[in-house]
Structures are given as structure tokens and as C-alpha cells.
Residue, then its C-alpha position, 0 to 999 in steps of 0.5 A: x176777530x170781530x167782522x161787522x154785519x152790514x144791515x140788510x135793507x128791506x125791499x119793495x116788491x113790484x107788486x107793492x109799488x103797481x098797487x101805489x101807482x094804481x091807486x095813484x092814478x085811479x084815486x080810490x082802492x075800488x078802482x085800483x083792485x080792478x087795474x091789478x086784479x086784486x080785491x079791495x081789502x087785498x089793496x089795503x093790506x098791500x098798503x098796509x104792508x108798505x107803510x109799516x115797512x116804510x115806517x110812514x104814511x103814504x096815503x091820506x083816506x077818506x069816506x070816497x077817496x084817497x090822497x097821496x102824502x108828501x111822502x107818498x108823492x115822492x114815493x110815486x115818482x120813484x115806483x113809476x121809475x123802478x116799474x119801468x126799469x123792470x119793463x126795460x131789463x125785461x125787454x132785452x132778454x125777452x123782447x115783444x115783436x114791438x115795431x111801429x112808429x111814435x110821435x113824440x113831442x118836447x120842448x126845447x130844453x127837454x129835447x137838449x138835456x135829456x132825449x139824445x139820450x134816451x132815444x140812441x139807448x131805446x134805439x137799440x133795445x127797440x130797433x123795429x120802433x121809429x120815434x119821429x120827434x117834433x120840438x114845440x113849446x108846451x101848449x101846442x104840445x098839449x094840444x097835438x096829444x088832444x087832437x091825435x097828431x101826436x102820442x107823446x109829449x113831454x111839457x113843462x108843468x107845475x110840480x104839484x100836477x101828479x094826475x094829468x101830466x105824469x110828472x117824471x122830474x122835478x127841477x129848480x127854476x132860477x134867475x139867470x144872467x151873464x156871468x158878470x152882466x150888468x143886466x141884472x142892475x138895470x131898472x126896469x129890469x129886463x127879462x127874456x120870457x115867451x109866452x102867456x101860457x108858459x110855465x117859467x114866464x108865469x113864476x118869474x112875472x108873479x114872483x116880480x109882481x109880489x116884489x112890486x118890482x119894475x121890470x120889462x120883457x125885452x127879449x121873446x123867444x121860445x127858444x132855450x138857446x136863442x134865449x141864453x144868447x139873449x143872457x150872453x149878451x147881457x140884454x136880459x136876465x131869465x128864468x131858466x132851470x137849474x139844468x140849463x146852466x154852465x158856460x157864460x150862463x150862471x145863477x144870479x147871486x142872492x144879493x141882488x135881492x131877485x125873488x125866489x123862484x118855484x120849482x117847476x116840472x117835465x111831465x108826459x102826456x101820452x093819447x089814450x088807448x096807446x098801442x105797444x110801441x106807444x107804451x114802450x116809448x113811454x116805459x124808457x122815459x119813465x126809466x131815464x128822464x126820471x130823477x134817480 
């Protein structure tokens, strides 16, 4: 009888992927060797190691500097995940005398799709740990982490940002409109967006203006919510990501010839010299707003 042997896949050590992030965030493998306690010429063999289990670069390097390939772009997303899993199991059968409070920023969407449940699961591996959670759009989140009225806050930025804010998660950023609107035909096209400095109105106003495409914004709001009722009521069309669809909400169809849109990120933003209840808030969304 012949019995078929499933092939053993390889496994990344911890230690492998801390020297990723390390080098990451510190940007050269000097640097690096001191956050991990090894030396220079360890972190390379380390890197070394990895690649040829990979069977890919992760790293471009220079004279002065190192940079992370595509590969070890995503590469990275998953090691800071796979970090902070370990930090929760670990957590649960040995858990630090963490107690305090956190203040924690998001903007609406963050909060509705991905922190009700994150919070109820930290709730009950950190019961001595209160997270006070303040909803706001992006720039006055960024703003409050700057001045110490906050530790914590999760934006929106763009994909290509991997030092400051640390991106958890990627998403599609598409057109949106009432399922079977007419919105969408109308000339000047109306869009809801809210301000300047947000991240979705940027793409959709560069992407209509590359287009030369009329349109105008007839519908503001900061709101996700109150913006899908502005959708629903087939005044506007919108930027939204792909997440925030469903219902009376769906992604406009290609024909009407609407731009394509970039994908666009959550990213965190934690107050330096963070304390323990800080760190530990930060470990759980690393674990569960990530991508799988």
C-alpha cells in the first residue's frame, strides 16, 4: 500500500522574523543588532537564513542603508502579526500584572468594522486594562497621539507608508453607489468626500481630475455612516473600501467608465516611551485588525 507523505513545510523562527521587524524600523542592521542584542554580522547571517528559506530577497542593501523589497514588504506585515499572536497566547497562561488605562483613537470605519471585536477578546485576556476609545477623522487623530492626549490611534494612510504609521492592513478603495442609482450618470458627477487632508477624498479628486471628469461634491460628511445614507439616497456616489460594502451599498460597475481607485491603509500610531498597557493594546491590534 502505497501512503502518500505530505510535504513538511519549513518554519520561521520567531527570532527570524524580530530581526525583520528590527531592521524594518530601524532601517540598517547596526541599528538593528542593538534592539535584538545580536551582533552585525549575526543579523546578516539571520537574513541570510531567511532568504534562502524563502527562497527570495526580502531586503535591497546598500553602503548605508537597507530597504525592503516587495516581497519583504509583505513579508513584514505578517512577521509583526505572527509577533504579536505570540504576545497574546503567551499572555493567557502567563499573564504580567498589566493594569491601566489607554486611550485609543479611530476613525469611524476602523471603529465599526474591526475594534468591537478586538476590544470584547482584549477585555477578557486584560481584565485590569481600560481602553477609552475617542472616534475622529484622521488628521485630529494624528494630531492628539503628537500632543499626549492620546496613545493610541489607528488612521487611514497610504499603502506605501511602512515607517510612521505602522500599517496593519491593506484594503481596496472602490466606487460606491445605490444599488441601482442613477447618481452615477449624472454630469457633474456627484460625489460625497469630507476633507482635505482625508486619504479617500485625495484618490477619488486625483483619479476624477486624471479623467478630466466633472464632477462636484454634494454631499460632506466625516461620517461612514451618514455617508452611506447620502449613497442610499442616491445623492452621491463615494470612495469607500471594499469592506464597508453590503446592503443597498454596492461597488459601481466598470461600465460606467469610473477611474480606478488605489488601495489605501489603517495604519497605527502609538506615543512614544509607551508603557506596558500601552504595549499590550498595541500587540492585540497587530494581532486582530491585521490581514490573515
Amino acid at each position: 500500500m502505497n501512503i502518500a507523505v505530505t510535504p513538511q513545510v519549513p518554519l520561521l523562527d520567531l527570532d527570524l522574523l524580530k530581526t525583520l521587524v528590527a531592521i524594518a524600523e530601524t532601517g540598517n542592521f547596526s541599528a538593528a543588532a542593538e534592539v535584538v542584542f545580536r551582533s552585525p554580522s549575526a543579523i546578516s547571517m539571520q537574513i541570510k537564513k531567511m532568504e534562502a528559506l524563502l527562497g527570495r530577497p526580502v531586503f535591497i542593501r546598500d553602503s548605508r542603508s537597507v530597504t525592503l523589497t516587495e516581497d519583504g514588504e509583505a513579508l513584514l506585515l505578517h512577521a509583526r502579526r505572527v509577533l504579536a499572536l505570540n504576545a497574546q497566547i503567551i499572555s493567557q497562561f502567563i499573564r504580567p500584572d498589566v493594569a491601566g488605562t489607554v486611550r485609543l483613537g479611530a476613525t469611524d470605519h476602523a471603529a465599526e468594522a474591526f475594534l468591537t471585536e478586538a476590544l470584547r477578546r482584549f477585555a477578557q485576556t486584560h481584565p485590569s486594562v481600560s481602553v477609552d476609545v475617542t472616534v475622529d477623522h484622521s488628521s485630529s487623530l494624528r494630531t492628539n497621539v503628537e500632543r499626549g492626549a492620546m496613545d493610541i490611534a489607528l488612521v487611514t494612510c497610504q499603502t506605501t507608508q511602512n515607517q510612521a504609521p505602522e500599517i496593519l492592513r491593506q484594503e481596496a478603495l472602490v466606487w460606491a453607489g445605490m444599488k441601482g442609482g442613477i447618481a452615477v450618470e449624472k454630469t457633474p458627477l456627484p460625489i460625497s468626500v469630507w476633507e482635505e487632508g482625508c486619504i479617500w477624498r485625495q484618490a477619488a479628486v486625483k483619479a476624477l481630475d486624471s479623467q478630466q471628469r466633472d464632477y462636484n461634491v454634494t454631499f460632506k460628511s466625516s461620517n461612514i455612516s451618514a455617508q452611506k445614507a447620502g449613497i442610499k439616497a442616491d445623492l452621491a456616489i463615494a470612495p469607500l473600501p471594499a469592506s464597508a460594502l453590503g446592503g443597498e451599498v454596492e461597488e459601481i460597475d466598470s461600465r460606467h467608465g469610473l477611474p480606478a481607485l488605489p488601495d489605501y491603509a489603517i495604519g497605527m500610531i502609538i506615543t512614544p516611551n509607551a508603557s506596558a498597557p500601552i504595549k499590550a493594546v498595541a500587540d492585540h491590534l497587530r494581532a486582530t485588525v491585521s490581514q490573515p
